[in-house]
C-alpha positions as CSV (number, residue, x, y, z in Angstrom):
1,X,94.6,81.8,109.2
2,X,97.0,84.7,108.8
3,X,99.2,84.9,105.5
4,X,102.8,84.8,105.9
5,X,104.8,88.1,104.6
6,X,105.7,86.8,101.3
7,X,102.6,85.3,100.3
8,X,100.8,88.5,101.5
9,X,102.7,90.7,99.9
10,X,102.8,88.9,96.0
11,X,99.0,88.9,97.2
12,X,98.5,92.6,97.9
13,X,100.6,93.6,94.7
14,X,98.2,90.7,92.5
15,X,95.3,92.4,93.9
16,X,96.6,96.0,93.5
17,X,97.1,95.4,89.8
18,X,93.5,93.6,89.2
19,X,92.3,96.5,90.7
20,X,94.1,98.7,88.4
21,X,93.4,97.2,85.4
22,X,89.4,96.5,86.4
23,X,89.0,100.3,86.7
24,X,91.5,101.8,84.4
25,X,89.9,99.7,80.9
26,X,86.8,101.2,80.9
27,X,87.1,103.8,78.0
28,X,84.0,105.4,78.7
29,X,83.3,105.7,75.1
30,X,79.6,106.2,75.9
31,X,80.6,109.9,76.5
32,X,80.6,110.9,72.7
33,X,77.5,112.8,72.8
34,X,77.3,116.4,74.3
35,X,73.9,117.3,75.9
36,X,74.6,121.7,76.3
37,X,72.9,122.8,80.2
38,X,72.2,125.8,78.0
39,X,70.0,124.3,75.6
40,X,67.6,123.2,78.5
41,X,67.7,127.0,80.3
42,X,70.6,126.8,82.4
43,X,71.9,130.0,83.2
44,X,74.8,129.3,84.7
45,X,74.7,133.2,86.8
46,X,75.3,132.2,90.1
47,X,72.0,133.4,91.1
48,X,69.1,131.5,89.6
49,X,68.7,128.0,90.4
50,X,69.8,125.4,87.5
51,X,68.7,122.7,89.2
52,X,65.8,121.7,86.5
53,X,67.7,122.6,83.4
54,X,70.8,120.7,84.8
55,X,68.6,117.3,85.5
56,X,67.3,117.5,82.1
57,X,70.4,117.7,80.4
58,X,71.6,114.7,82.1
59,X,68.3,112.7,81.5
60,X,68.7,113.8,77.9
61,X,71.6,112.3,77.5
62,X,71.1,109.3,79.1
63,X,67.8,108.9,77.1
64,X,70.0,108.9,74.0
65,X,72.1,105.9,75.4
66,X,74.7,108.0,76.8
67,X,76.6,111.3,76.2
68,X,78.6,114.1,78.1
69,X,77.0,117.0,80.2
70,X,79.3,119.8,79.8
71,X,79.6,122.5,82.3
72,X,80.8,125.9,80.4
73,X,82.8,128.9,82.5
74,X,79.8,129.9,85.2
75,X,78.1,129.3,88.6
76,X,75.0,126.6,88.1
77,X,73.5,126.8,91.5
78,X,71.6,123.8,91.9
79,X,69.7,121.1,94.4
80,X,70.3,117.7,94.6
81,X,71.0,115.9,91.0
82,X,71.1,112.1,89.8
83,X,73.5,111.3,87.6
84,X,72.5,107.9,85.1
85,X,74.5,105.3,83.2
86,X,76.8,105.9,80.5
87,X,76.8,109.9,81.9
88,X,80.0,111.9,82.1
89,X,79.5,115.3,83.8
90,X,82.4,117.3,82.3
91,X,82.9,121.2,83.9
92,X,85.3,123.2,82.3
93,X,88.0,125.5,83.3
94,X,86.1,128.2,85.1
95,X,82.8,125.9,85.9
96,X,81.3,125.6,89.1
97,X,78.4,123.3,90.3
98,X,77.1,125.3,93.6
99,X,74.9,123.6,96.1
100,X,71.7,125.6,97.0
101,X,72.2,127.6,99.8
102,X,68.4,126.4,100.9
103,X,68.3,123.5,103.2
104,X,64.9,122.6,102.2
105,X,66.3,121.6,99.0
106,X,68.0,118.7,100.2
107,X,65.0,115.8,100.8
108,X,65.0,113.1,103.2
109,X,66.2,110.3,102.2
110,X,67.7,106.4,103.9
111,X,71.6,106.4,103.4
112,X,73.5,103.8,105.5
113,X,70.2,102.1,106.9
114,X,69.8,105.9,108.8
115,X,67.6,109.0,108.1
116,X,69.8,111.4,106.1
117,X,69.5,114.1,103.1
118,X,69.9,113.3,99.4
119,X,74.0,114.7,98.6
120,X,74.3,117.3,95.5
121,X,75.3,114.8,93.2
122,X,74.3,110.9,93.6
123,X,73.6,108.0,91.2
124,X,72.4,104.9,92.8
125,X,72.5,100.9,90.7
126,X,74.1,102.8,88.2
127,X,77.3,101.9,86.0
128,X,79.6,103.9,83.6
129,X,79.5,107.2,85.1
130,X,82.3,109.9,85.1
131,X,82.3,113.0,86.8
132,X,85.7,115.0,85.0
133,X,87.6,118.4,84.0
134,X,89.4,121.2,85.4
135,X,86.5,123.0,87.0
136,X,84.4,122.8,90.7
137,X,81.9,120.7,92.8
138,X,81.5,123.0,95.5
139,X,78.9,121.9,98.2
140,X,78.3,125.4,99.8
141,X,78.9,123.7,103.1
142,X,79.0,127.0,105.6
143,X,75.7,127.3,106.8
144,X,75.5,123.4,107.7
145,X,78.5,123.6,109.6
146,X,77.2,126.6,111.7
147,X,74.3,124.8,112.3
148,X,76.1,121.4,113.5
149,X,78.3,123.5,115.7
150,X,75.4,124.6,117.5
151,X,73.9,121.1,118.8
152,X,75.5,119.8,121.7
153,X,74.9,116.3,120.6
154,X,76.7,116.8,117.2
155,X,76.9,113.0,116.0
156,X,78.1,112.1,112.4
157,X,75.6,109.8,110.8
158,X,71.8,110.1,111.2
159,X,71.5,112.1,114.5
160,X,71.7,116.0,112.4
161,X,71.6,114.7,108.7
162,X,73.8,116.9,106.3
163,X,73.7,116.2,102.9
164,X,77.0,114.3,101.6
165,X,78.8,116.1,98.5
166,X,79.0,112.9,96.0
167,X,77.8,109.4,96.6
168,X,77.5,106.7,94.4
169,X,75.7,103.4,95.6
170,X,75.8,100.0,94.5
171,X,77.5,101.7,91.1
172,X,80.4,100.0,88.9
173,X,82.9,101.8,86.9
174,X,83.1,105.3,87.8
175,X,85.9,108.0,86.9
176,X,86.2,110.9,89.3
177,X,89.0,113.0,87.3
178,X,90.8,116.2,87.0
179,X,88.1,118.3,89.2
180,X,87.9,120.3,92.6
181,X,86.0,119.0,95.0
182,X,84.9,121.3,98.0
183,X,83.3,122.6,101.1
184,X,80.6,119.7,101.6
185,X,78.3,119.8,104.2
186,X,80.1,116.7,105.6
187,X,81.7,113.6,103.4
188,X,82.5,114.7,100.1
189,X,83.2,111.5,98.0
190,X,81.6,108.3,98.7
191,X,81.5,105.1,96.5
192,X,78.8,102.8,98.7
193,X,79.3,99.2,98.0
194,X,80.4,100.5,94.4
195,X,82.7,98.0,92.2
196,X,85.6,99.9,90.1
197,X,85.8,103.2,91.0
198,X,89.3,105.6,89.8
199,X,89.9,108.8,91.8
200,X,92.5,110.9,89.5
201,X,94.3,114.5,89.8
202,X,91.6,115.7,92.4
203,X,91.7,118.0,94.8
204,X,89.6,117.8,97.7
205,X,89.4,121.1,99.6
206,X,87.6,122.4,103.3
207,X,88.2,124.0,105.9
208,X,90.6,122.9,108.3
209,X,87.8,123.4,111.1
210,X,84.8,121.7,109.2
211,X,82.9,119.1,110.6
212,X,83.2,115.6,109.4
213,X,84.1,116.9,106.3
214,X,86.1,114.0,105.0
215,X,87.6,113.9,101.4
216,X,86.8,110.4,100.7
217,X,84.9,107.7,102.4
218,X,85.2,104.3,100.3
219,X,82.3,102.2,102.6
220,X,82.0,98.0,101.6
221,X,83.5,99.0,97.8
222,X,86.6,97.1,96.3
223,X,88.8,97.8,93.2
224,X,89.2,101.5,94.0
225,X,92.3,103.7,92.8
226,X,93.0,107.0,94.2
227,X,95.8,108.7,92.6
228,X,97.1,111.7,92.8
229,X,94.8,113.6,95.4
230,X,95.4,116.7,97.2
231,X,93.6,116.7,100.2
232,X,93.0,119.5,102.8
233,X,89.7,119.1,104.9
234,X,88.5,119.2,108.4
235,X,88.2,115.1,109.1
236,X,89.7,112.2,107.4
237,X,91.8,112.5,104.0
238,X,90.8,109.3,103.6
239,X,88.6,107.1,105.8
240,X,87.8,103.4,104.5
241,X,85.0,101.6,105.9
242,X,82.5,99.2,105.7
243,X,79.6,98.1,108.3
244,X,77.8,100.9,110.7
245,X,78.8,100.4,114.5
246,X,76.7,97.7,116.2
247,X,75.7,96.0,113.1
248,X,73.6,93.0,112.9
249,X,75.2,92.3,109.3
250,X,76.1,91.2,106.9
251,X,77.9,93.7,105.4
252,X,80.4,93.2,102.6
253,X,84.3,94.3,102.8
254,X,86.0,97.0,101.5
255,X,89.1,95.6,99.4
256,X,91.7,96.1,96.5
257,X,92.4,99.4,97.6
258,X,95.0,101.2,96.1
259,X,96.0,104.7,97.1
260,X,99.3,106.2,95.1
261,X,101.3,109.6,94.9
262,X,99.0,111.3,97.8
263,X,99.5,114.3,99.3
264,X,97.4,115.0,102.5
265,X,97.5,118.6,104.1
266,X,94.8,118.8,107.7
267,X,93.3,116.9,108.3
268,X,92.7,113.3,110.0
269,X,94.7,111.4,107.8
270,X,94.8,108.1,106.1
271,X,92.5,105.7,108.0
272,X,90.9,102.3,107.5
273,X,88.0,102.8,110.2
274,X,86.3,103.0,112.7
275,X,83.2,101.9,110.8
276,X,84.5,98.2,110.3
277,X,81.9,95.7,110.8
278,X,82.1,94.3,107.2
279,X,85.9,93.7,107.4
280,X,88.9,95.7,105.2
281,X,91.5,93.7,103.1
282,X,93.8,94.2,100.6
283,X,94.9,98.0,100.9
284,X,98.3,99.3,99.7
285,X,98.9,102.8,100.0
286,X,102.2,104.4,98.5
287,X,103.9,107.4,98.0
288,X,102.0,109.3,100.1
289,X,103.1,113.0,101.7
290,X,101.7,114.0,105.1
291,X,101.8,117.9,106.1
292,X,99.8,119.0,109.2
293,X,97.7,116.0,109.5
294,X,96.4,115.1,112.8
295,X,97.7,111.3,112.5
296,X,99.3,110.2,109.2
297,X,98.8,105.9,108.8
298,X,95.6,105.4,111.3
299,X,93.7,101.8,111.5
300,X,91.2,102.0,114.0
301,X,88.3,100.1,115.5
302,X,86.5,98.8,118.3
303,X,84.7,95.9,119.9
304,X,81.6,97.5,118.9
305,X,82.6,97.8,114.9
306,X,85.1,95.3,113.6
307,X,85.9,92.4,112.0
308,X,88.5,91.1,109.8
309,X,91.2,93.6,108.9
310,X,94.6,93.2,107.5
311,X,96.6,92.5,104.4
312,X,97.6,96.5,104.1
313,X,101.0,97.5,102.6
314,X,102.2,101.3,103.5
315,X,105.3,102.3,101.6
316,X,107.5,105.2,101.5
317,X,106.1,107.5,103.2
318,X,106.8,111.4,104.6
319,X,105.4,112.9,107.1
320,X,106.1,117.0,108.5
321,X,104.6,118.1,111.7
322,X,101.7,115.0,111.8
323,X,101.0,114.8,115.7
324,X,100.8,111.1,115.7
325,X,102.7,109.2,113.0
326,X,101.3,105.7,113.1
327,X,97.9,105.0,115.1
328,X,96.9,101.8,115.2
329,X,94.4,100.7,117.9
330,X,91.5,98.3,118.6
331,X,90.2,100.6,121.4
332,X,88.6,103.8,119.2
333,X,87.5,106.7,119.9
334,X,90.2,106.0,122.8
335,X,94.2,105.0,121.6
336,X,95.3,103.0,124.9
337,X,93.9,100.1,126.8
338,X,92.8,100.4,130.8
339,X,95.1,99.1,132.8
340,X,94.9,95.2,133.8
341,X,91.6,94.9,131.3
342,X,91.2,91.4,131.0
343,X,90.0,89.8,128.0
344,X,86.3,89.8,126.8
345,X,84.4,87.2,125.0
346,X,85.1,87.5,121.1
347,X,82.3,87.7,119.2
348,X,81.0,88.8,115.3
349,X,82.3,92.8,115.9
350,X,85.6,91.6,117.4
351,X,88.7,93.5,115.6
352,X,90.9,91.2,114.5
353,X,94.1,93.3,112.8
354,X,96.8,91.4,111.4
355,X,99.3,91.3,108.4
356,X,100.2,94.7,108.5
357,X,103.5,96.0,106.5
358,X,105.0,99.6,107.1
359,X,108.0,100.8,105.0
360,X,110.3,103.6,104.4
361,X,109.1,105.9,106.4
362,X,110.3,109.5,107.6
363,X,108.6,111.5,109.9
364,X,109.5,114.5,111.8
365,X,108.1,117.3,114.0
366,X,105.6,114.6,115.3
367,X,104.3,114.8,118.9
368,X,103.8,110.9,119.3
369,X,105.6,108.3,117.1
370,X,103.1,105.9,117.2
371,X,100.4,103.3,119.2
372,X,100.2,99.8,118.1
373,X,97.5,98.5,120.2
374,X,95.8,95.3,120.3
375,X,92.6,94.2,122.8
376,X,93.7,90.8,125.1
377,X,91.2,88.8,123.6
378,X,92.4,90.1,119.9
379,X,95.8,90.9,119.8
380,X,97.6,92.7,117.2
381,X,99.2,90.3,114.4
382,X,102.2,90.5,112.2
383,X,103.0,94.1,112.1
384,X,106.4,94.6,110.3
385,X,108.2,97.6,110.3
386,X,111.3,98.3,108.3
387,X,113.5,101.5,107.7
388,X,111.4,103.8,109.8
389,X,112.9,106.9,111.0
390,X,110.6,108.9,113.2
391,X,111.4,112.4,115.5
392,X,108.8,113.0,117.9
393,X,108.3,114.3,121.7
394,X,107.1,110.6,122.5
395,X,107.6,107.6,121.5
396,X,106.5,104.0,120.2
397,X,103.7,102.5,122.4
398,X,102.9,98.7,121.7
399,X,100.3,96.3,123.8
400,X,99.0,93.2,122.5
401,X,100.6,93.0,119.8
402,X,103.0,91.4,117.2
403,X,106.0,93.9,116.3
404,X,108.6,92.8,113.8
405,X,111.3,94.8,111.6
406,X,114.5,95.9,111.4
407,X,116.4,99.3,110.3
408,X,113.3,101.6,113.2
409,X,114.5,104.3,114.7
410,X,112.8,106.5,116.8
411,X,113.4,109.4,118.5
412,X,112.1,111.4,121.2
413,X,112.7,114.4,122.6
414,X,111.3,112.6,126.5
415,X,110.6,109.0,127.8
416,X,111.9,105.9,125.8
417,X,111.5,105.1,122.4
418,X,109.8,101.8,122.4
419,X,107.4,101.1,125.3
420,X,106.0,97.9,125.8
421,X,103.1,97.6,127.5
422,X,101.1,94.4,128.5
423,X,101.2,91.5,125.9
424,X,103.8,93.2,123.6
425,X,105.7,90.6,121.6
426,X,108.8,92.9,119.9
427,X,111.3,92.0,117.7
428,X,113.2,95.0,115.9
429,X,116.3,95.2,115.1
């Protein structure tokens, strides 16, 4: 049963402050000893691999109950390393964690049911972890992306495994603060099925031709804050998911997501998909800057990877030169529908989007304003719209779907603003 506006909303801004307070009121107090990299050998020259000395500062401290790992000005090249509970990695001004430049230091390993490569930094049933300061993660990701660009058959999860930049999995209460994150072989920040999670003052950097190098990639996780981000990467600024495509299940939700004072640069933009077999509720996503994105607010899925998604607030928003200002479409990787498609049978992976709110929002120098786009058997439900003012060369496309909202202009520079296509139900005034 689909909420009603005003009950949804007193629901999303209920969940948005549990979320909050879930994640914020862990004081990490653990974090009052100092385990020194140096003490164990680290060398920090940018040359000789830290790898062993870094490990055994962080086991140190963890064997002690708990402490802080900090990172002094210098380049620690290292391999793969596992954070533990009650850990905080802290690099200082002028501190860089390097990934090895070997690929055979990255192991196999099973990530998302699929072969893949142990990520730089990971921690795995695992709680109280912070990862903080003003200095660098950098994942050394050039030599991975050559090598992806190079097979035809590129694919993005288990086909050519590159090693992710940060992943925790099936962790609670983790603090990602104050660092640069950077140049990951392909995702950069993952929380997997991880409980209480606060991104802060980051800044999430790759080129704006990197493969799949999203910034970060909350998968089946609830009660995350991200605040304050600066992303600029080749793939997603955000991408929330939950489920692989095709999934037998079950797989859990993401939810209580929260997403504040953003500013997104290339990249792919915010999205909640494709990956959506577990289902997405609960997200609210405000004050957020768009500049040069592909797509700014993007929900996508298909028939192959869905399930229930809705209950998302987006609220004042900007957007400069974003080629398509508001994606949403049941149909990915395609945007519109075939013509005359009938319905198919619904079944477990059916999308079914509804409860949708989109506010204050300007965008300009936008090639399309926007796709709502529902499947026949799965319509769209209870997208509202209100004081949206959007330039582009194209307009609004809607099918199958529920359109309500007042104070929405849109203009473009060729065709009609609004276009309703089959099963379009619009009501804006």
């Amino acid at each position: 049963m689909y909420l009603q506006k005003p009950l949804m909303r007193k629901l999303l801004f209920g969940s948005a402050i549990a979320a909050c307070f879930a994640v914020s009121s862990t004081s990490f107090l653990y974090a009052a000893k100092t385990c020194n990299p140096q003490d164990f050998g680290a060398k920090g020259d940018g040359k000789s691999k830290d790898t062993v000395a870094l490990q055994s500062a962080i086991d140190a401290c963890a064997a002690q109950g708990g402490g802080t790992v900090r990172f002094t000005a210098g380049t620690y090249v290292s391999a793969p390393l596992v954070l533990k509970s009650n850990v905080t990695m802290r690099l200082d001004k002028g501190a860089k964690l390097l990934g090895s430049p070997d690929h055979g230091d990255y192991p196999p390993v099973t990530m998302f049911h699929l072969p893949d490569l142990q990520p730089l930094l990971s921690a795995a049933n695992a709680s109280n972890i912070a990862i903080e300061g003003e200095g660098t993660i950098d994942g050394n990701g050039e030599s991975w992306w050559y090598e992806v660009r190079a097979v035809k058959d590129k694919g993005v999860l288990g086909n050519h495994p590159r090693p992710k930049l940060i992943y925790f999995d099936h962790c609670k209460n983790v603090r990602v603060e104050g660092v640069t994150i950077q140049n990951s072989p392909m995702w950069q920040l993952v929380p997997y099925y991880t409980d209480g999670m606060v991104i802060r003052n980051v800044r999430i950097l790759a080129p704006q031709h990197s493969p799949n190098t999203d910034a970060i990639d909350p998968f089946s996780s609830s009660n995350i804050v991200i605040d304050r981000v600066y992303s600029d990467v080749g793939d997603d600024n955000i991408a929330i998911k939950s489920g692989p495509i095709n999934s037998p299940g079950p797989d859990d939700p993401s939810r209580n997501i929260t997403i504040t004072d953003c500013t997104f640069m290339h990249g792919h933009g915010l999205s909640i998909g494709s990956e959506l077999s577990g289902g997405a509720q609960n997200i609210h996503a405000e004050r957020i800057h768009f500049e040069g994105t592909d797509q700014g607010i993007r929900v996508k899925a298909n028939r192959d990877r869905g399930n229930d998604v809705g209950n998302f607030v987006f609220r004042d928003i900007t957007m400069k030169d974003v080629k398509t200002a508001i994606l949403i479409s049941e149909y990915y990787p395609n945007v519109l529908p075939p013509e005359n498609e009938a319905p198919q049978p619904v079944g477990r992976l059916t999308p079914h989007f509804h409860d949708i709110v989109i506010e204050n929002v300007t965008a300009t120098g936008s090639k399309t304003a926007g796709v709502i786009i529902g499947l026949p058997e799965s319509p769209v439900k209870n997208v509202v719209l209100n004081n949206i003012k959007i330039s582009a060369e194209e307009g609004l496309t809607i099918s199958n779907a529920e359109v309500t909202g007042k104070d929405v202009v849109v203009t473009p520079q060729k065709g009609d603003a609004i276009t309703k296509l089959a099963g379009a139900k619009v009501d804006l005034r």
